[in-house]
C-alpha positions in Angstrom: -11.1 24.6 -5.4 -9.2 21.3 -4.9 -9.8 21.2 -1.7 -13.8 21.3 -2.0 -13.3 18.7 -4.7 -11.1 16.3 -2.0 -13.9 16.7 0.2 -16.8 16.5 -2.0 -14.8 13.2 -3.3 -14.2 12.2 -0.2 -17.6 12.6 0.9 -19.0 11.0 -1.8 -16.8 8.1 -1.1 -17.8 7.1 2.4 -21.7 7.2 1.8 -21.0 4.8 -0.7 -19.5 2.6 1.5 -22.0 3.3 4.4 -24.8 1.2 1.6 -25.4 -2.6 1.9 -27.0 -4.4 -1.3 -30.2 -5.8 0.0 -29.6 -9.8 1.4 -30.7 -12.7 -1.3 -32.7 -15.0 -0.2 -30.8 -18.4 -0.7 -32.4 -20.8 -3.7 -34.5 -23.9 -2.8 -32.6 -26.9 -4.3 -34.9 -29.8 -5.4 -34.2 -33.2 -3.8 -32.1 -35.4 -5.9 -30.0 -31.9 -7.2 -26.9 -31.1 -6.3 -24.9 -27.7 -7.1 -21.7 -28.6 -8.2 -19.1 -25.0 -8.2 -17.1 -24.7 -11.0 -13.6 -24.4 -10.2 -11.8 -21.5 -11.2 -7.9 -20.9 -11.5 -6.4 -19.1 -8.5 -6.0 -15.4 -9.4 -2.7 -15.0 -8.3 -0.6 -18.4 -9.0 3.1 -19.5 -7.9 3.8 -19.0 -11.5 2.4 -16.1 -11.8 4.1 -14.5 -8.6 7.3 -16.2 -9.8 7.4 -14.5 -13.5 6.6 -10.7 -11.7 9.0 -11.7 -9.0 11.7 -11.9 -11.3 10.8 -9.6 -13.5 10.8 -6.9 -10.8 14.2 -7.9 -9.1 15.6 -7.5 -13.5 14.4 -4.3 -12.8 15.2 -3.3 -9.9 19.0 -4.4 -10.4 18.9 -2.2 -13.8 17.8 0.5 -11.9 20.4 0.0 -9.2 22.9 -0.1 -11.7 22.0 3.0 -13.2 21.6 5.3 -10.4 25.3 3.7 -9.5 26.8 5.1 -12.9 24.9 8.2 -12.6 25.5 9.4 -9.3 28.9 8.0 -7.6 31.0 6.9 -10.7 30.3 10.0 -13.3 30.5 10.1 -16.6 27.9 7.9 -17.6 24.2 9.2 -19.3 20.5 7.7 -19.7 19.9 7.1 -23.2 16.1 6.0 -22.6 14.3 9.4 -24.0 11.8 8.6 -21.5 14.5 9.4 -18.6 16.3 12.2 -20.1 20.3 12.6 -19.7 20.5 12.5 -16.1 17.4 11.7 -14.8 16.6 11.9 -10.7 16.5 8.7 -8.7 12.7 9.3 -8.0 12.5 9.9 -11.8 14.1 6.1 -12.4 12.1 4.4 -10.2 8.9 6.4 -10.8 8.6 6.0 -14.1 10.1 2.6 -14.6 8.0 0.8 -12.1 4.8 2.1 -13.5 5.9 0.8 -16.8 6.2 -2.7 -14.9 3.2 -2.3 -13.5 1.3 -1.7 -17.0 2.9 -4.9 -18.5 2.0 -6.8 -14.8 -1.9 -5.7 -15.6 -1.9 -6.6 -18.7 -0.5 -10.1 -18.4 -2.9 -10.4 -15.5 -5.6 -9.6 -17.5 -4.6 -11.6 -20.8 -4.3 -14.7 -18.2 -7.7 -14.2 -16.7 -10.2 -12.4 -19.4 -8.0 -12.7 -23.0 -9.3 -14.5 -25.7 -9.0 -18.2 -24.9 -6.1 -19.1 -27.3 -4.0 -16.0 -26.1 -4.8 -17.2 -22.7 -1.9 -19.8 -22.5 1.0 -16.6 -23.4 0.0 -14.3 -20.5 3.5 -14.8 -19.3 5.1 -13.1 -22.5 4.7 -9.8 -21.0 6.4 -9.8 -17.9 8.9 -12.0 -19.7 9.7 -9.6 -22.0 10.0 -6.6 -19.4 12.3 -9.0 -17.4 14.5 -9.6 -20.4 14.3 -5.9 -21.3 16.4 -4.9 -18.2 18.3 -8.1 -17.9 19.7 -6.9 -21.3 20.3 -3.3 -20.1 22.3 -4.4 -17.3 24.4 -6.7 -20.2 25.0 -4.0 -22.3 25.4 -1.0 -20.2 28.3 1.1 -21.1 30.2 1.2 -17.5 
């Protein structure tokens, strides 16, 4: 049954992609009037890169840490519910970098289609993911 879904999916896919939308024919522009293009933000900023960069090596360095005390020192235990006790290293990274990636779309999307005065704190999320794990690697028990 999966299979015939995969391939019905699949098929259904690529004829999509096989379809042009018909050419527009370009607009006549009256003498004397010029289009001018509005400007839009980049989607994908230095500062934008910057807050996900760092927020992503937090998180990566807490997960580092982690798997260290799990696996070669001994004696140490998750206490994030989400994890369980002794969680898998596949388990760490699975689940916590698809918790990143939730707060990385979301600041993404506050930044470029939030309400216009929540527009300016579209780096709170990732800030606030970053400092989560900076302060797990603080106030780990080693």
């Amino acid at each position: 049954m999966k299979a015939i879904l995969a391939v019905v999916l699949f098929s259904t896919l690529c004829a999509a992609q096989g379809r042009l939308a018909a050419p527009t024919p370009p607009r006549a522009n009256p003498v004397g009037f010029h289009e001018t293009a509005t400007k839009k933000s980049p989607r994908l900023d230095w500062k934008f890169v910057g807050f996900l960069a760092a927020a992503t090596a937090a998180n990566v360095a807490d997960l580092v840490q982690t798997e260290n005390c799990l696996h070669r020192i001994g004696g140490c235990s998750e206490t994030n519910p989400a994890y369980g006790p002794h969680p898998s290293a596949a388990k760490l990274y699975g689940i916590s970098f698809a918790i990143e990636a939730g707060y990385a779309l979301g600041s993404y999307e506050l930044r470029r289609h939030g309400p216009k005065p929540l527009r300016k704190s579209w780096w709170v999320p990732l800030a606030y993911v970053g400092y989560g794990h900076i302060e797990g690697i603080a106030t780990s028990k080693r």
